[in-house]
Z-matrix of the N, CA and C atoms (Angstrom, degrees):
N
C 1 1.449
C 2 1.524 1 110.08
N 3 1.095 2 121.61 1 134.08
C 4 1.423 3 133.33 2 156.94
C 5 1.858 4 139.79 3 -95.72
N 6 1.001 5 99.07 4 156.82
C 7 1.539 6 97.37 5 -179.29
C 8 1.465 7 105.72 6 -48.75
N 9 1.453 8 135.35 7 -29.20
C 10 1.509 9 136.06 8 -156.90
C 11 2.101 10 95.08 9 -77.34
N 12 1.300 11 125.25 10 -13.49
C 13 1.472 12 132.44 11 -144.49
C 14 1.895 13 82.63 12 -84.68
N 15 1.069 14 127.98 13 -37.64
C 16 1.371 15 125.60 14 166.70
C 17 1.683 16 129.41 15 -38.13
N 18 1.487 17 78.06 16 -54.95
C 19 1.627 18 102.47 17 -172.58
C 20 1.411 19 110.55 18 -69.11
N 21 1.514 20 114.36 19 -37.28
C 22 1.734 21 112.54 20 -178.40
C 23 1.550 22 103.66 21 -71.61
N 24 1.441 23 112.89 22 -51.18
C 25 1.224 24 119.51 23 165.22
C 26 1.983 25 127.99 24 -19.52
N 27 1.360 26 92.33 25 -59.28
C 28 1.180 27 103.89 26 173.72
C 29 1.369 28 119.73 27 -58.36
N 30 1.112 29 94.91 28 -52.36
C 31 1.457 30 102.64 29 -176.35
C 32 1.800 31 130.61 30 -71.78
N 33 1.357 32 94.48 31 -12.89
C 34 1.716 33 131.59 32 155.51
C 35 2.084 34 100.59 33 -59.69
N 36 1.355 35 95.96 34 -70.00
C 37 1.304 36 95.90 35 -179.10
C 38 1.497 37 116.73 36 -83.36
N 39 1.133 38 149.86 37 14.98
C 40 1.575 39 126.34 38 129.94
C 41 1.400 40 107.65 39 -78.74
N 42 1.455 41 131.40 40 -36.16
C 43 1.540 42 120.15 41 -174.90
C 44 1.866 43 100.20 42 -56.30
N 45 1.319 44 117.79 43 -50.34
C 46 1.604 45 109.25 44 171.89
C 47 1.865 46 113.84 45 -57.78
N 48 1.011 47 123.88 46 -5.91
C 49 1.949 48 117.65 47 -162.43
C 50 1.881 49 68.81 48 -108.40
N 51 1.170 50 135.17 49 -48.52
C 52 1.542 51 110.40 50 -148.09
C 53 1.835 52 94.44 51 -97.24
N 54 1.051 53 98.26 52 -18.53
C 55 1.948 54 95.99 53 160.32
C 56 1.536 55 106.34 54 -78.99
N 57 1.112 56 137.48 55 -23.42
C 58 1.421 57 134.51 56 169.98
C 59 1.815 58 111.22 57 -77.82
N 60 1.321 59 97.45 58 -55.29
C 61 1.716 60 98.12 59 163.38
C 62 2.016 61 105.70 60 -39.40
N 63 1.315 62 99.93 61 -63.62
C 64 1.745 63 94.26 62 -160.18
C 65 1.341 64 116.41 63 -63.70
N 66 1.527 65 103.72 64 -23.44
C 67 1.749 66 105.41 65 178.19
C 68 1.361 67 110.00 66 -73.51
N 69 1.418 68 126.02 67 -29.93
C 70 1.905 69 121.30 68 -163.41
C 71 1.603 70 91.84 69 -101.02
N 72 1.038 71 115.92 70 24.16
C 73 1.454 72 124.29 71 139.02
C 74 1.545 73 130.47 72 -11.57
N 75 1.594 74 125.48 73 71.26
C 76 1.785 75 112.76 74 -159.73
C 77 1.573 76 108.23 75 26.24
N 78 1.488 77 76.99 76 92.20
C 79 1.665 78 97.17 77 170.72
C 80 1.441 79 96.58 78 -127.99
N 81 1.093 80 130.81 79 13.15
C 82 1.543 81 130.25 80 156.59
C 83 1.537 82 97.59 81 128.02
N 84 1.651 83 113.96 82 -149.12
C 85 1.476 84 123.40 83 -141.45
C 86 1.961 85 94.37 84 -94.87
N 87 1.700 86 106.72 85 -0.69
C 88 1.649 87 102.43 86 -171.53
C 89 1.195 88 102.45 87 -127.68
N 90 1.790 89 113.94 88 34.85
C 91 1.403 90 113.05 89 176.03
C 92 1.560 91 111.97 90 -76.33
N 93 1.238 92 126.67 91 -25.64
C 94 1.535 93 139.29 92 -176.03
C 95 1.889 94 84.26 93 -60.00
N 96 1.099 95 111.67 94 -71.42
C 97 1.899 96 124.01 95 -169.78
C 98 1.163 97 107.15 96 -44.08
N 99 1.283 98 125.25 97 -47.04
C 100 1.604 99 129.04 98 -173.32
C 101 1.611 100 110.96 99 -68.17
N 102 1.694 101 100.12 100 -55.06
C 103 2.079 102 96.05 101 176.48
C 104 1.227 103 97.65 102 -74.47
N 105 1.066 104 167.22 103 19.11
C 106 1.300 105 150.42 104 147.18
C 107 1.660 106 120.07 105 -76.67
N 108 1.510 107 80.93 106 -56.73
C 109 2.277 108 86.73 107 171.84
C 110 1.405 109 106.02 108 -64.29
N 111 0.895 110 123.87 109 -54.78
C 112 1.908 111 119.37 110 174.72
C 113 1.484 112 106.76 111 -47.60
N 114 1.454 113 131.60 112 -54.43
C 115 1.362 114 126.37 113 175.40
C 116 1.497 115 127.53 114 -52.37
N 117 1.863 116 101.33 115 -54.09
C 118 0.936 117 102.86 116 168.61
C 119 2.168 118 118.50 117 -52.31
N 120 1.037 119 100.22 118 -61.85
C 121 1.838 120 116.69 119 -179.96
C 122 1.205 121 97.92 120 -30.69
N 123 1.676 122 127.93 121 -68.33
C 124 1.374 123 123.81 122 176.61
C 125 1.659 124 125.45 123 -43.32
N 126 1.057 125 95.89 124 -48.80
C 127 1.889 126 105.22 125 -178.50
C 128 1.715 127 101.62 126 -55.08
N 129 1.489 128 101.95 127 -60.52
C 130 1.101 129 86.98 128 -171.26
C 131 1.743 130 132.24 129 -69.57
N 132 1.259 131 107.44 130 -35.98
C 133 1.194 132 107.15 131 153.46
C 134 1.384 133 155.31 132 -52.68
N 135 1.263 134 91.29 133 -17.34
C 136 1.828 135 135.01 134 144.30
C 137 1.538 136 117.59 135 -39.93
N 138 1.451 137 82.87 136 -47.10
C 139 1.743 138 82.37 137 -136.91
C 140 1.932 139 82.97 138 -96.36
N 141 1.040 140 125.86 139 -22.55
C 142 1.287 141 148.15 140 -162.78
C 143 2.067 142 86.40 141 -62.80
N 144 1.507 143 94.50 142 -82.35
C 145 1.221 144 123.90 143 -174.92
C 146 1.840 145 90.31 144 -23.91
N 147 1.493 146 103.06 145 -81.72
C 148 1.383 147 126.94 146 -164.33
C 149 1.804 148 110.25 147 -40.40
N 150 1.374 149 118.54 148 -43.92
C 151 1.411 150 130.45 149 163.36
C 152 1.351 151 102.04 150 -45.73
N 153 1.003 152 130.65 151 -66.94
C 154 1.606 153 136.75 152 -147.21
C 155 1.560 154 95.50 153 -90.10
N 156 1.252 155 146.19 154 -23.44
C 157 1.364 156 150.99 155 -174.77
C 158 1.356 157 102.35 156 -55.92
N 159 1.741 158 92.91 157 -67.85
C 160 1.501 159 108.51 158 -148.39
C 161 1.767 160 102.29 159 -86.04
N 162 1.476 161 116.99 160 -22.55
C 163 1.691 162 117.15 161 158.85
C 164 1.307 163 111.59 162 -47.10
N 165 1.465 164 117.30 163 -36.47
C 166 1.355 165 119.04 164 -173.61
C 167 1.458 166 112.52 165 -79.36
N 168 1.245 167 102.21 166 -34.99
C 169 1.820 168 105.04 167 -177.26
C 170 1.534 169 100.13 168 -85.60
N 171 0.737 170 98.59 169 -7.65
C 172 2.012 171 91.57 170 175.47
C 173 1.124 172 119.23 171 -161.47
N 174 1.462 173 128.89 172 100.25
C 175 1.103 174 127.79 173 -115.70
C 176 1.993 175 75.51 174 -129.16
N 177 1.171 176 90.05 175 124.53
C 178 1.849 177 99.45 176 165.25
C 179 1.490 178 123.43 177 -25.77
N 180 1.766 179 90.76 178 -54.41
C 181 1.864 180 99.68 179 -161.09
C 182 1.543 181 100.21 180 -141.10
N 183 1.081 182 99.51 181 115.66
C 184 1.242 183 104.08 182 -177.05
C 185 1.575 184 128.29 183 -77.58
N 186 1.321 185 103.35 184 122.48
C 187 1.395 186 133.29 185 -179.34
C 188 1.729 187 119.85 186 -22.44
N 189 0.871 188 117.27 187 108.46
C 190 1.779 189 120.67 188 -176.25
C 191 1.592 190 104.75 189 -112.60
N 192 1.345 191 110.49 190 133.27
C 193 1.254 192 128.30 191 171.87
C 194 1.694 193 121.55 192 -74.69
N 195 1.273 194 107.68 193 123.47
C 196 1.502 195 121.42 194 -174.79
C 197 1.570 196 113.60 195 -57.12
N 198 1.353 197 98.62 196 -47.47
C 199 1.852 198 123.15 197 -139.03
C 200 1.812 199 91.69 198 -91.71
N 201 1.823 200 124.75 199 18.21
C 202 1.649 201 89.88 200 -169.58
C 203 1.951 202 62.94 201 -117.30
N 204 1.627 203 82.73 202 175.68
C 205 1.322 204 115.90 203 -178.09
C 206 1.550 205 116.35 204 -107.97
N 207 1.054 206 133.89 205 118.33
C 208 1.276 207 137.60 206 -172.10
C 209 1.753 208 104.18 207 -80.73
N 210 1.545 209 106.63 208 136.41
C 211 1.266 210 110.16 209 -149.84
C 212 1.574 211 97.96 210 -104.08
N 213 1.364 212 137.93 211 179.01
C 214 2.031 213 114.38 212 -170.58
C 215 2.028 214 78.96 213 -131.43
């Protein structure tokens, strides 16, 4: 995996928020309510994903092993 796996991602999730925009298409008096919770839901789940990805791919502090034995 690479740093770029974000970016397609993203771009996965606005093509789903503006296919969700075009489908709730006058769907009556709670169409404003409906593209908003879908927009909002995506972003955040987005953004969720994307936090936790890139902590993982680059990790602040690097990881030390418990299990070796220090030798004298």
């Amino acid at each position: 995996m690479t740093g770029w796996t974000p970016v397609w991602v993203g771009i996965a999730a606005v093509g789903a928020g503006f296919g969700s925009w075009v489908a709730t298409a006058k769907r009556g008096p709670n169409q404003v309510v409906i593209r908003t919770a879908i927009i909002l839901t995506l972003t955040c789940c987005y953004m969720m994903w994307a936090i936790i990805y890139l902590a993982q791919l680059h990790p602040l502090i690097k990881p030390k092993r418990a299990d070796l034995r220090f030798e004298n």
